[in-house]
N, CA, C and O atoms as CSV, one atom per row, in Angstrom:
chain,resi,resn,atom,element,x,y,z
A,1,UNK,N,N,-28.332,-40.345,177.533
A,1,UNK,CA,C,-26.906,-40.278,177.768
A,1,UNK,C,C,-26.553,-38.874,178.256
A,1,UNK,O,O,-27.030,-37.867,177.734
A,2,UNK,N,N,-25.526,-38.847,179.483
A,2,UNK,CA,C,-25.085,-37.532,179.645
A,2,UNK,C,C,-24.315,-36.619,178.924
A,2,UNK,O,O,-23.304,-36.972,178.317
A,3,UNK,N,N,-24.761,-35.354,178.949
A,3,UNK,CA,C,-23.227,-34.578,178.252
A,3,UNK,C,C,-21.778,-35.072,179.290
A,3,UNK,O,O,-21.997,-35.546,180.405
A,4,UNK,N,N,-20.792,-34.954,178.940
A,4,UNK,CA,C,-19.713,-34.479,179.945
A,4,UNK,C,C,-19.838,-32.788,180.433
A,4,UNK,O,O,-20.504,-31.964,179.807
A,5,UNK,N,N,-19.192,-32.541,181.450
A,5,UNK,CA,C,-19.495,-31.024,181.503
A,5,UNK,C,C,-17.543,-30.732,181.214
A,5,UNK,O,O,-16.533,-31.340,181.568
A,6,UNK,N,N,-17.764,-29.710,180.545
A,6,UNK,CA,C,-16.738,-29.037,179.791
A,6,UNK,C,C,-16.063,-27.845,180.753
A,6,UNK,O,O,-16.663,-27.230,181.636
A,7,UNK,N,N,-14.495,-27.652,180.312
A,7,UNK,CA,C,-14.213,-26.957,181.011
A,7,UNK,C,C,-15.045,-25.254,180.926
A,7,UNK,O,O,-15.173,-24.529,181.912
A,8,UNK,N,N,-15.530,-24.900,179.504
A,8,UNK,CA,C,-16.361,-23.957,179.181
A,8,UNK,C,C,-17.354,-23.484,180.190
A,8,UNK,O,O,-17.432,-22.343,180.647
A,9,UNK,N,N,-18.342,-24.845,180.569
A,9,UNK,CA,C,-18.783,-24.734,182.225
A,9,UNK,C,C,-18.253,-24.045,182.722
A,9,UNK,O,O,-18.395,-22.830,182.588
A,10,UNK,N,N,-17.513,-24.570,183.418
A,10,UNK,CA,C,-16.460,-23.984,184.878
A,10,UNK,C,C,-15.857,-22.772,184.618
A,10,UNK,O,O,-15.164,-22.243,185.487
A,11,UNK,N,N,-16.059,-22.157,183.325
A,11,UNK,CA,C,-15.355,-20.705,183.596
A,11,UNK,C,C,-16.882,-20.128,183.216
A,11,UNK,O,O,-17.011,-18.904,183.246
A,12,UNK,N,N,-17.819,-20.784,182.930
A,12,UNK,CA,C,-19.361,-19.700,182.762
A,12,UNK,C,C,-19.149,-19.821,184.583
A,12,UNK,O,O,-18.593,-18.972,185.280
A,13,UNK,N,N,-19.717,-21.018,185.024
A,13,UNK,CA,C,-19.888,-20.928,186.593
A,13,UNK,C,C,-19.052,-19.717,187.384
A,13,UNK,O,O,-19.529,-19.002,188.265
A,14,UNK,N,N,-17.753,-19.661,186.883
A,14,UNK,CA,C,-16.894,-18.535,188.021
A,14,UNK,C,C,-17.235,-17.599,187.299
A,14,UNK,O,O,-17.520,-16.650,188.030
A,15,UNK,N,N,-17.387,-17.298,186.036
A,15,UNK,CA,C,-18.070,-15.890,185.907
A,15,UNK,C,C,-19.208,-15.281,186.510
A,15,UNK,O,O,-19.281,-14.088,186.806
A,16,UNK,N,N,-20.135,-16.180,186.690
A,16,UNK,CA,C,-21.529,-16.296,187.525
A,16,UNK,C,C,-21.079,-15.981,188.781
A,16,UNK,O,O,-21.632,-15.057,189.377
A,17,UNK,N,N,-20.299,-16.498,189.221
A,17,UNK,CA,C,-19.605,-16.487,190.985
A,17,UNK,C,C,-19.349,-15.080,191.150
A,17,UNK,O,O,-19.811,-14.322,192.004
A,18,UNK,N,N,-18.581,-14.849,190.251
A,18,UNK,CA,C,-17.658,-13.317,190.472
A,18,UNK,C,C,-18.891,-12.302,190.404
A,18,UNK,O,O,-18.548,-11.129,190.256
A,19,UNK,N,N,-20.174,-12.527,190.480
A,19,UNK,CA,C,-20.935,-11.649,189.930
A,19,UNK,C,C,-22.173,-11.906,191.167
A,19,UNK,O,O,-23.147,-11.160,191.272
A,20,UNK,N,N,-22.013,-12.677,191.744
A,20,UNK,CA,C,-23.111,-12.961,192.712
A,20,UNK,C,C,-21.986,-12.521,193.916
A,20,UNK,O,O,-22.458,-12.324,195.036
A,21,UNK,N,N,-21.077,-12.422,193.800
A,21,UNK,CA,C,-19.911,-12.444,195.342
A,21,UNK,C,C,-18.604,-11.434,194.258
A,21,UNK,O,O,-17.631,-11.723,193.562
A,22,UNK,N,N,-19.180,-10.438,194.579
A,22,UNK,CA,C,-18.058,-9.727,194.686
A,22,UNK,C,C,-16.638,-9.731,195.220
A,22,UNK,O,O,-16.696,-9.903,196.437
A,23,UNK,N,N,-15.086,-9.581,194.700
A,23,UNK,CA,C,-14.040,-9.902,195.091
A,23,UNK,C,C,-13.890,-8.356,195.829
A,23,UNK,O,O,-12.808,-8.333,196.415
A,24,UNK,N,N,-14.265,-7.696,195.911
A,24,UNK,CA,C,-13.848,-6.328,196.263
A,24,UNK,C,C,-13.943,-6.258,197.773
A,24,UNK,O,O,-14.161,-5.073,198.024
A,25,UNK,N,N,-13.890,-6.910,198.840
A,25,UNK,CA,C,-13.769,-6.883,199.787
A,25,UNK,C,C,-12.468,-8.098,200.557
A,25,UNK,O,O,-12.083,-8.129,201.726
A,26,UNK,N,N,-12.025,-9.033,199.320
A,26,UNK,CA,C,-11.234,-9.858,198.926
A,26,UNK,C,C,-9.621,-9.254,199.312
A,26,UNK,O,O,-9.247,-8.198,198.803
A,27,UNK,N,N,-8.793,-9.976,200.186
A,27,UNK,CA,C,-7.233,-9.214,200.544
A,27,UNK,C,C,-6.849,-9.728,199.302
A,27,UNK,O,O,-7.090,-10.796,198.741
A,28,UNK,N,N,-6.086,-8.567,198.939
A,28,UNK,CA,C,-5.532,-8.015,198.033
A,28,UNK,C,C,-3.874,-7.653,198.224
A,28,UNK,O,O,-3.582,-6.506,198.565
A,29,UNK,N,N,-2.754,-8.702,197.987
A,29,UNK,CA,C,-1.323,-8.477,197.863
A,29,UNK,C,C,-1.264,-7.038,198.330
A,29,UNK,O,O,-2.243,-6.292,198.370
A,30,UNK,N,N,-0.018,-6.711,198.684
A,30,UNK,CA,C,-0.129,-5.130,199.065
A,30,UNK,C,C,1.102,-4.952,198.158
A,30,UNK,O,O,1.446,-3.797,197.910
A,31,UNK,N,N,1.793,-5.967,197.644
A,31,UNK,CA,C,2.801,-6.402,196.323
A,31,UNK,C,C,2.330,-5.786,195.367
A,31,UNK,O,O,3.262,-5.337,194.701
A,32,UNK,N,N,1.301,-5.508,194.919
A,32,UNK,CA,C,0.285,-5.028,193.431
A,32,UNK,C,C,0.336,-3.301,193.774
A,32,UNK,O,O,0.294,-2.401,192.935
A,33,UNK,N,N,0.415,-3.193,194.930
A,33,UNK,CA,C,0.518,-1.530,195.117
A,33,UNK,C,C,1.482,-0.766,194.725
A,33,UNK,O,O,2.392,-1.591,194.811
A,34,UNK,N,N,2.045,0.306,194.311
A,34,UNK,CA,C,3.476,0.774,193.670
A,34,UNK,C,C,4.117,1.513,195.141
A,34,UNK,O,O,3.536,2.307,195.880
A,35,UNK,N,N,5.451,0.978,195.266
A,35,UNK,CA,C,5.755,1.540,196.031
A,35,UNK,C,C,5.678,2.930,196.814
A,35,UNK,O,O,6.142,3.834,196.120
A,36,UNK,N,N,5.398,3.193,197.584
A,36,UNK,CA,C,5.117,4.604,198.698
A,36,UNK,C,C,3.795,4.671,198.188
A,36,UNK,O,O,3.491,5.863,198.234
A,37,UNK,N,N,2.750,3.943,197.676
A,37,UNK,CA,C,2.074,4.530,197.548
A,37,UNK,C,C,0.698,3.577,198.894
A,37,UNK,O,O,0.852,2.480,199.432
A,38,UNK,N,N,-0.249,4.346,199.006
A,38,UNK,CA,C,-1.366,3.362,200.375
A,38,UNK,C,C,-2.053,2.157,200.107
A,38,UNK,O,O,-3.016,1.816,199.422
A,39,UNK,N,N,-1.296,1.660,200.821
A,39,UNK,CA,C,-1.757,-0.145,200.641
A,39,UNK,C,C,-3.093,-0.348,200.995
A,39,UNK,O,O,-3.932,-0.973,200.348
A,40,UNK,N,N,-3.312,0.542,202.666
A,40,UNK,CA,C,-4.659,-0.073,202.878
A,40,UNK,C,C,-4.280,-1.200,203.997
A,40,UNK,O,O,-5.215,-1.559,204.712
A,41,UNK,N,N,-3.039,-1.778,204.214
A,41,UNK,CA,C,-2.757,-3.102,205.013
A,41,UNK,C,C,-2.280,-2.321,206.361
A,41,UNK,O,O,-1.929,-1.168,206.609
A,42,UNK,N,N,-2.438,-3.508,207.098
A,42,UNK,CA,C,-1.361,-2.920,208.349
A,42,UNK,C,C,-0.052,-3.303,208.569
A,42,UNK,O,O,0.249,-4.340,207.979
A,43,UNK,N,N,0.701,-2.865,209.138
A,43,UNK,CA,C,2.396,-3.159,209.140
A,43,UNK,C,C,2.555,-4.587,209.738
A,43,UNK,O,O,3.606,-5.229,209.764
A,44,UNK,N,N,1.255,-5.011,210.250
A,44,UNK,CA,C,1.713,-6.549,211.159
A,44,UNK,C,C,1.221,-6.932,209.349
A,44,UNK,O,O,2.198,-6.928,208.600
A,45,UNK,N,N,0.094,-7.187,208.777
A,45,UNK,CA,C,0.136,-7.769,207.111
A,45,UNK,C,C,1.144,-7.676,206.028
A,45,UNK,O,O,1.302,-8.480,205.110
A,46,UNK,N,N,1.648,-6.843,206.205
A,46,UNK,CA,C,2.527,-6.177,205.309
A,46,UNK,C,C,3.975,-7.125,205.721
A,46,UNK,O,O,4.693,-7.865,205.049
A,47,UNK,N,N,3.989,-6.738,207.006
A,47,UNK,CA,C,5.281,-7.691,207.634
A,47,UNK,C,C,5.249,-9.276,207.441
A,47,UNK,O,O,6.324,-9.839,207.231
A,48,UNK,N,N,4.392,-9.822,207.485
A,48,UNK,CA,C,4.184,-11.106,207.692
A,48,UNK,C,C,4.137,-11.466,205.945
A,48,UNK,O,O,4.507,-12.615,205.706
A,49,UNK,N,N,3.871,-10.920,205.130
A,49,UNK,CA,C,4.520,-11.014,203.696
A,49,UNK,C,C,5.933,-11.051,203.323
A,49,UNK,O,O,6.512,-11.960,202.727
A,50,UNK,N,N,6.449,-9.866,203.779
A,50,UNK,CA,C,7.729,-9.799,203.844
A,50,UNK,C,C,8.693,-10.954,204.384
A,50,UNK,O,O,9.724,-11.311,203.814
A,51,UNK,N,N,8.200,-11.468,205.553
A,51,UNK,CA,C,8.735,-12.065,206.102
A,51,UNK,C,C,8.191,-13.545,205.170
A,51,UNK,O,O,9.061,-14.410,205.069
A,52,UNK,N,N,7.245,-13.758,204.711
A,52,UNK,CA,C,6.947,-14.824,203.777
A,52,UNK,C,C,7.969,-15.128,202.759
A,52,UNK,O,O,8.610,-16.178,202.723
A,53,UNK,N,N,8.067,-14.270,202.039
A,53,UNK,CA,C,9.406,-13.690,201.421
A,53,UNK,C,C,10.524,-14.141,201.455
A,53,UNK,O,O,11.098,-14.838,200.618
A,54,UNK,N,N,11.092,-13.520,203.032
A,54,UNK,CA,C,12.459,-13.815,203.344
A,54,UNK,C,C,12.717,-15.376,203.670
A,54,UNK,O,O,13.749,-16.030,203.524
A,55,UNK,N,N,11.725,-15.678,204.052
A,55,UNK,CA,C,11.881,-16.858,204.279
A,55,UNK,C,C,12.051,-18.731,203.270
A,55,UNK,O,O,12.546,-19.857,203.303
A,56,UNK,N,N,10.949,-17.514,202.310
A,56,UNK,CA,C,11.073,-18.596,201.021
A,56,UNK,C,C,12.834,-18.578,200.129
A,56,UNK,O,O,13.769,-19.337,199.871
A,57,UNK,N,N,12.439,-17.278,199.964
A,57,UNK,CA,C,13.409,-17.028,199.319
A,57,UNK,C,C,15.040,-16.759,199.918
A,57,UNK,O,O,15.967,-17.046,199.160
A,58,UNK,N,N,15.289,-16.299,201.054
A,58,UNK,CA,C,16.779,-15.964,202.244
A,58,UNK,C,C,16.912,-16.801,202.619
A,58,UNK,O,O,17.833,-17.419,202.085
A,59,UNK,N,N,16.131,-17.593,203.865
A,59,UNK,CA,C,16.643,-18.464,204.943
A,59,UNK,C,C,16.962,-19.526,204.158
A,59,UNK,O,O,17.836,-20.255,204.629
A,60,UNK,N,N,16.416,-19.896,202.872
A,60,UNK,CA,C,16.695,-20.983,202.105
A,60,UNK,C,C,18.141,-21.591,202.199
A,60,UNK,O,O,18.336,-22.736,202.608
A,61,UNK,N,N,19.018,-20.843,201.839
A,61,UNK,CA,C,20.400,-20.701,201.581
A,61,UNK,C,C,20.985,-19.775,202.910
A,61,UNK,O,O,22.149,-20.175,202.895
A,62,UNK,N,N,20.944,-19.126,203.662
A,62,UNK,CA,C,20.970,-18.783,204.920
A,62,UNK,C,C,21.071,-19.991,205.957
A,62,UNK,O,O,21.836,-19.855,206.912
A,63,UNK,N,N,20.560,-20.806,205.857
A,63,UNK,CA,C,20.166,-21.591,206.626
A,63,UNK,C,C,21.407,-22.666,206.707
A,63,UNK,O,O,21.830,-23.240,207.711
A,64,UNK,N,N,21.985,-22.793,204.985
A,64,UNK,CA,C,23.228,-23.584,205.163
A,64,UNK,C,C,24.183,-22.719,205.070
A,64,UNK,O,O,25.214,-23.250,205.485
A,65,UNK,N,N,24.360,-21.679,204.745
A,65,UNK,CA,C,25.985,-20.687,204.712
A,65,UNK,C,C,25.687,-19.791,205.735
A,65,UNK,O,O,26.760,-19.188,205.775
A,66,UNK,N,N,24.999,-19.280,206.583
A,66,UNK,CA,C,24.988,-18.135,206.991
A,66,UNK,C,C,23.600,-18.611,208.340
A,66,UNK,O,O,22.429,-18.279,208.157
A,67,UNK,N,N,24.011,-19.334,209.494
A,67,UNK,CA,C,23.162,-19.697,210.386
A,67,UNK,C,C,22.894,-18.568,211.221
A,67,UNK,O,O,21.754,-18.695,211.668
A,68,UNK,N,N,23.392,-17.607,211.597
A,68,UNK,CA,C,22.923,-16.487,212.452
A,68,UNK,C,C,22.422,-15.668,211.754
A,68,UNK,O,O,22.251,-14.603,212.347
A,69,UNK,N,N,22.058,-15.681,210.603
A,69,UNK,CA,C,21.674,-14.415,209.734
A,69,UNK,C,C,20.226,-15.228,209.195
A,69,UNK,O,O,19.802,-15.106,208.046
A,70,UNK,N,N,19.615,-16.008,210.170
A,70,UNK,CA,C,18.345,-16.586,209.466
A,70,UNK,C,C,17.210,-15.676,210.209
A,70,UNK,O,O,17.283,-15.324,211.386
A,71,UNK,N,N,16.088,-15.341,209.261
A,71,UNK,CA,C,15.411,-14.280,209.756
A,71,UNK,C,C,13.537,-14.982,210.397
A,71,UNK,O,O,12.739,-15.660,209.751
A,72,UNK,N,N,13.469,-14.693,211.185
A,72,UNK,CA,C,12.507,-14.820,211.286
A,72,UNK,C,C,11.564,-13.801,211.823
A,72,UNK,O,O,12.185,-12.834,212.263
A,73,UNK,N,N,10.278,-13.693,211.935
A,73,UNK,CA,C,8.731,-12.480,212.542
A,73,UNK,C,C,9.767,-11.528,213.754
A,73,UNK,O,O,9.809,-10.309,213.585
A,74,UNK,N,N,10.652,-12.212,215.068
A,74,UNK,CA,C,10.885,-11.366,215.799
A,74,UNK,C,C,12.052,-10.520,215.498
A,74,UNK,O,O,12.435,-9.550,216.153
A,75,UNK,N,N,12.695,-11.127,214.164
A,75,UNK,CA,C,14.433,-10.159,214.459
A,75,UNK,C,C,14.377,-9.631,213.007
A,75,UNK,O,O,15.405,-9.061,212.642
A,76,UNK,N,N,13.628,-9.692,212.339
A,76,UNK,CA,C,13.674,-9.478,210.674
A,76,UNK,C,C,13.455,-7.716,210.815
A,76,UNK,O,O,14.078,-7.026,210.008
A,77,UNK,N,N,12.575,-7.029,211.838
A,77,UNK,CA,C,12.675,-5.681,211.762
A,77,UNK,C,C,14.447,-5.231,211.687
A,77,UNK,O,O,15.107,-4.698,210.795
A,78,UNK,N,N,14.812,-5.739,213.085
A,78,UNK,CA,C,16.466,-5.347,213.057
A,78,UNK,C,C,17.553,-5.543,211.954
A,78,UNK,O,O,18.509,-4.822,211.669
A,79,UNK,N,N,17.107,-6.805,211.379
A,79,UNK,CA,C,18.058,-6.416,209.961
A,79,UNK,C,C,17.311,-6.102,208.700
A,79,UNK,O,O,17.192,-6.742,207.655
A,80,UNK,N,N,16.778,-4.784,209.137
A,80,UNK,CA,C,15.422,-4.405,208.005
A,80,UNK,C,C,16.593,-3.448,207.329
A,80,UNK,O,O,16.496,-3.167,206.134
A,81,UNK,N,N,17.755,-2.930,208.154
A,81,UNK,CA,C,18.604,-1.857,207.361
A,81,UNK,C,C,19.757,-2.194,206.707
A,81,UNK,O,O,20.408,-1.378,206.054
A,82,UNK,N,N,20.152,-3.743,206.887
A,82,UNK,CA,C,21.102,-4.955,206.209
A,82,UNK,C,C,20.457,-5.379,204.947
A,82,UNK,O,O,21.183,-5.390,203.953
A,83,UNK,N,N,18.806,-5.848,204.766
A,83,UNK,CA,C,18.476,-6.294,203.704
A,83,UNK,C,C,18.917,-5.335,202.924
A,83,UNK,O,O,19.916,-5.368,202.207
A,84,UNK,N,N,17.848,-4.122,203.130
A,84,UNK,CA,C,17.829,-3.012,201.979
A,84,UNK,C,C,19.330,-2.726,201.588
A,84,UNK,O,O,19.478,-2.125,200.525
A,85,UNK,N,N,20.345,-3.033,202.218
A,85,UNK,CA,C,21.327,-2.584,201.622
A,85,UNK,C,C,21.471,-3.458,200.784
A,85,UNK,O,O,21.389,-3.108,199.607
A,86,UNK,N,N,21.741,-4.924,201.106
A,86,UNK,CA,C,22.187,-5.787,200.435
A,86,UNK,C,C,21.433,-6.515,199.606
A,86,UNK,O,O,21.843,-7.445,198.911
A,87,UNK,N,N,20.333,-6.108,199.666
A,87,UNK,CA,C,19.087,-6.273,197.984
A,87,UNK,C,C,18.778,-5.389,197.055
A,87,UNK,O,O,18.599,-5.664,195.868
A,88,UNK,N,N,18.671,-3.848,197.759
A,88,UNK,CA,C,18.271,-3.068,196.543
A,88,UNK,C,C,19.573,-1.946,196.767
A,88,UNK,O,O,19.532,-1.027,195.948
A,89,UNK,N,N,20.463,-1.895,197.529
A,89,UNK,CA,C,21.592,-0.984,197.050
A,89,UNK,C,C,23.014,-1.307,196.074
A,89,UNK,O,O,23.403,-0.873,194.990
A,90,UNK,N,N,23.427,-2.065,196.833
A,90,UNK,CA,C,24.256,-3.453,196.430
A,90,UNK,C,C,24.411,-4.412,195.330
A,90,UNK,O,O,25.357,-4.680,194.591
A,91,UNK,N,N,22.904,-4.965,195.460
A,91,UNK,CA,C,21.979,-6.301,194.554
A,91,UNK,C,C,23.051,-7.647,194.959
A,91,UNK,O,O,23.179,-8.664,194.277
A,92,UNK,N,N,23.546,-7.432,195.861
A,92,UNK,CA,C,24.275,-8.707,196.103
A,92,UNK,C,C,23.482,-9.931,196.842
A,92,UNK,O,O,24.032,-10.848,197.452
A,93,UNK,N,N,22.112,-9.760,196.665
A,93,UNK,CA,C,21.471,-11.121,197.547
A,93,UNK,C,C,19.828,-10.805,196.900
A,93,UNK,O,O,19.176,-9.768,197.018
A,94,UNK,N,N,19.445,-12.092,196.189
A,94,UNK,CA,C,19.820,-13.409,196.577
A,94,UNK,C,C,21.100,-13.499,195.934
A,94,UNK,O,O,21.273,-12.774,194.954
A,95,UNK,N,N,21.962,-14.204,196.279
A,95,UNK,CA,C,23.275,-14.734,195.916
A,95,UNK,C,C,23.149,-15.916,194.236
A,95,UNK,O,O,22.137,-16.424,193.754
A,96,UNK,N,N,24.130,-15.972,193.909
A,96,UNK,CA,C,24.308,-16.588,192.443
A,96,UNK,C,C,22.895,-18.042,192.241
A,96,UNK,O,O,21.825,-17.435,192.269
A,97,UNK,N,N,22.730,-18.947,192.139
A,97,UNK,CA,C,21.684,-19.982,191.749
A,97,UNK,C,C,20.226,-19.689,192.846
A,97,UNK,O,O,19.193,-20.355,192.919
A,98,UNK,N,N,20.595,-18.548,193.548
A,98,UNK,CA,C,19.361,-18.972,194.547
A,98,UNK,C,C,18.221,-18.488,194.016
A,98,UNK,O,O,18.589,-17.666,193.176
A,99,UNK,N,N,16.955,-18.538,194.033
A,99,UNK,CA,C,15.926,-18.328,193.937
A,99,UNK,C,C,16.182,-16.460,193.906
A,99,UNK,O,O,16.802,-15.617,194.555
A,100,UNK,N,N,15.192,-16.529,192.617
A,100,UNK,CA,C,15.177,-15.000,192.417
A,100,UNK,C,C,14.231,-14.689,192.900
A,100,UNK,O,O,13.273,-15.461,192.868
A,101,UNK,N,N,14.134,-13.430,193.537
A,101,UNK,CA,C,13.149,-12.429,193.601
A,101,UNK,C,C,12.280,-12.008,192.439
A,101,UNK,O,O,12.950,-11.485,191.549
A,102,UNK,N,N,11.154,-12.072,192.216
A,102,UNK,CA,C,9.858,-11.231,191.398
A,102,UNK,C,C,9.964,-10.149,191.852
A,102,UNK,O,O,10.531,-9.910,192.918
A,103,UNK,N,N,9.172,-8.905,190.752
A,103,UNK,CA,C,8.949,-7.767,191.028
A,103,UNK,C,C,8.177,-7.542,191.934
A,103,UNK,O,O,8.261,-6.360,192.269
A,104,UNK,N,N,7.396,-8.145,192.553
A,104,UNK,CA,C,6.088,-8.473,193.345
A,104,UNK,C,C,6.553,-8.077,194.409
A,104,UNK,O,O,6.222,-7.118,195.107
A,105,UNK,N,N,7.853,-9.331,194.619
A,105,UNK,CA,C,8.388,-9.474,195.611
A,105,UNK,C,C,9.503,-8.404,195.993
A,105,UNK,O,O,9.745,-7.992,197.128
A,106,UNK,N,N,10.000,-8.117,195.054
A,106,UNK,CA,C,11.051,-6.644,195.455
A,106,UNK,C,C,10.241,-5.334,196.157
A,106,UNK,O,O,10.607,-4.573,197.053
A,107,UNK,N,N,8.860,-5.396,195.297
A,107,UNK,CA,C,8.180,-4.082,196.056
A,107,UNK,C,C,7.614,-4.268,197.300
A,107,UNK,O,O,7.645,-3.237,197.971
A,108,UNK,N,N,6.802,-5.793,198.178
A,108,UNK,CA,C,6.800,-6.044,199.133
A,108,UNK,C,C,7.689,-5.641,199.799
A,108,UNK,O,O,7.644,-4.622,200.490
A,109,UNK,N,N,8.908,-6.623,199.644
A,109,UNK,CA,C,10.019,-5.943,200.640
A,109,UNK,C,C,10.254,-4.389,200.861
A,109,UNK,O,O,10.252,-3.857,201.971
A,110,UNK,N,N,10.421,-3.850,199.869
A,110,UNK,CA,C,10.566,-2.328,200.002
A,110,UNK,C,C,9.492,-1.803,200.695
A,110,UNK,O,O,9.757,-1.101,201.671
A,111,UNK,N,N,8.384,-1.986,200.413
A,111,UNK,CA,C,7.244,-1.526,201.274
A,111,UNK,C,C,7.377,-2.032,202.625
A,111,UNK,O,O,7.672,-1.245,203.525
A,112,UNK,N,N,7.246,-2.897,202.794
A,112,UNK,CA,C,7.944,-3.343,204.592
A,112,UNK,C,C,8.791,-2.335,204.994
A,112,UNK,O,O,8.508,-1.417,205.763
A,113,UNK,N,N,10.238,-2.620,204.237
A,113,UNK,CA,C,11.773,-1.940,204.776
A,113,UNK,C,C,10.610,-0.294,204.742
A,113,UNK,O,O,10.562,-0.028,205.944
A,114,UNK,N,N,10.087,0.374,204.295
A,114,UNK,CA,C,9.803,1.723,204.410
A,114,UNK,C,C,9.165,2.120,205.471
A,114,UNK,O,O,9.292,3.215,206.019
A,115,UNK,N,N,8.352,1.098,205.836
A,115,UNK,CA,C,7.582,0.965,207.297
A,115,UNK,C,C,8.544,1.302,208.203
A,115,UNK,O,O,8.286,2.363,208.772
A,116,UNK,N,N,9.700,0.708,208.586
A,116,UNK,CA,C,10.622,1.075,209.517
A,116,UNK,C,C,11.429,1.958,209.700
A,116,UNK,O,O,12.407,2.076,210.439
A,117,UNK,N,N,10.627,2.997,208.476
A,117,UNK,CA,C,11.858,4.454,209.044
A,117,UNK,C,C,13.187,4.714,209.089
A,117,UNK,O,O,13.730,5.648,209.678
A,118,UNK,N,N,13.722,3.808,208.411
A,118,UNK,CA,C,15.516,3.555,209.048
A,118,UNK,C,C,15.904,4.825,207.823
A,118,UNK,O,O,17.065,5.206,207.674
């Protein structure tokens, strides 16, 4: 008769994994980094998070109150000096029931918005 295999297995196996295949060459959030400090990413990676971001979380509700203000990869630099106001000066967005922002996600953005110098 067989054993069943246990979930106990499957975390010996990925321990085994993590040890034959190193994660250290593995992308790595640039979210986990503390703000101003070197990510290591490039501004097109970094951006395309951000913009992951805005999109999950902004255009959501953007999309039904606010149709010209939906952001996407080509125009999201230009209102890179609208967010920051109106997320981390302000705190007026996300707006009341919408999807909150994580810390993750606040320092992404900021790390983006810093990229652009404004």
């Amino acid at each position: 008769m067989k054993k069943p295999i246990t979930p106990l297995f499957f975390s010996g196996l990925l321990f085994m994994a993590t040890l034959i295949f190193p994660a250290s060459n593995l992308p790595v959030s640039p979210a986990l980094y503390p703000v101003g400090g070197t990510t290591g990413f490039s501004a097109t990676d970094l951006k395309a998070e951000a913009f992951a971001i805005l999109d999950a979380k902004c255009n959501t509700c953007h999309r039904r109150q606010n149709p010209f203000r939906v952001f996407t990869l080509k125009n999201m630099n230009r209102h890179g000096a609208r967010i920051y106001k109106q997320v981390f000066v302000l705190r007026r967005m996300p707006k009341g029931n919408a999807p909150r922002l994580t810390d993750l996600e606040y320092r992404t953005l900021k790390l983006w918005i810093d990229t652009l110098n404004l």
